[in-house]
Steps between C-alpha positions, in 0.01 A plus 500: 500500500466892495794567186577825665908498427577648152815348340730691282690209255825635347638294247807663308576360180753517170447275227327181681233480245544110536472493873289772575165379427530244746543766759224690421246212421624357882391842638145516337447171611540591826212421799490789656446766256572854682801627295636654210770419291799796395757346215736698450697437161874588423455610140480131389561448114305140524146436510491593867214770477256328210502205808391734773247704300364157355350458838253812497529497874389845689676402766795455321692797406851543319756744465802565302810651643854466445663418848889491349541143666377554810173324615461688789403820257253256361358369829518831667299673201192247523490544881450863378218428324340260725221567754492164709610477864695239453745436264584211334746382292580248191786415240369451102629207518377354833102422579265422823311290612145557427432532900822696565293868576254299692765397734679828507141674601429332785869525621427891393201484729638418774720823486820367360674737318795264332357202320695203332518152361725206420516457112549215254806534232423339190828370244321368187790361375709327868426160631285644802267717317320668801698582829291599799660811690384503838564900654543535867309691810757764608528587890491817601676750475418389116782717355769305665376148388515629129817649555620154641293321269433692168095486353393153470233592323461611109405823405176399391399390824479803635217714623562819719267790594565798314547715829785270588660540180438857414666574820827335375461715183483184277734334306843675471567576151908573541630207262715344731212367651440304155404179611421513884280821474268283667673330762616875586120598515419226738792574748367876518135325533628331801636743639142736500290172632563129621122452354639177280336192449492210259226274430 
């Protein structure tokens, strides 16, 4: 397979330096191997950069800002500084499966421009450890279903073509979007292009 889509991975992070190596090591070991990886750190006073930098990755590269609490500074400041055409993105303390870009680049291929996934939700420390999350296909028109609906699907499942999103002008930054910035990214998503699909 031609790996002719670029993927732009933006993980935000504060403090995580006991998750976030998991993340990381789950996108290196990734099959399909066209992407770079953007971490963007909230002035964490942990270990949080000595793990990243540990890694000597050149497709790795981290930042320091200080987004005030709000993510979406964080998110939208690695999309800034990424160059792949599609953008994907991941929590510190969530990780993929090793096939995960594979599946997303043949969806990608086939001219999709809004990618997702159902996710697993792991609770160390409940009776039911690992709880299967099975997202939904939304009819068209898309932006109705999530209105009636909401996102079934995690933030980390999500792959979208940059043209799609820079249209939208990102994530909104105002703070009382704390919390559903990205639910209120994919409702203006759907409302550019119906292009969703899960796999």
């Amino acid at each position: 397979m031609q790996e002719n889509i670029f993927f732009s991975i933006i993980l935000p992070t504060y403090n995580r330096e006991k998750k976030i190596f998991r993340a990381i090591k789950s996108v290196l070991e990734q099959t399909y191997t066209n992407w770079e990886l953007m971490i963007i750190d909230n002035k964490s006073n942990d270990g949080t950069e000595k793990i990243v930098k540990s890694f000597n990755n050149k497709k790795i590269f981290f930042f320091q800002i200080e987004n005030d609490g709000i993510i979406a500074k964080s998110r939208n400041f690695g999309i800034s500084k990424s160059s792949g055409n599609y953008l994907c993105f991941l929590d510190s303390d969530d990780w993929w499966n090793k096939d995960k870009l594979h599946h997303v680049s043949l969806a990608a291929e086939k001219g999709y421009s809004f990618i997702y996934h159902g996710h697993y939700v792991y609770a160390p420390n409940r009776l039911i450890r690992k709880r299967k999350i099975i997202s939904r296909s939304y009819a068209k028109p898309v932006f109705n279903n999530l209105i009636k609906y909401g996102p079934t699907f995690a933030n980390s499942s999500v792959a979208v073509e940059r043209n799609i999103f820079k249209k939208i002008n990102f994530f909104d930054e105002d703070r009382e979007y704390i919390a559903w910035e990205d639910w209120d990214a994919w409702l203006r998503a759907s409302n550019v292009t119906n292009n969703f699909h899960i796999y």
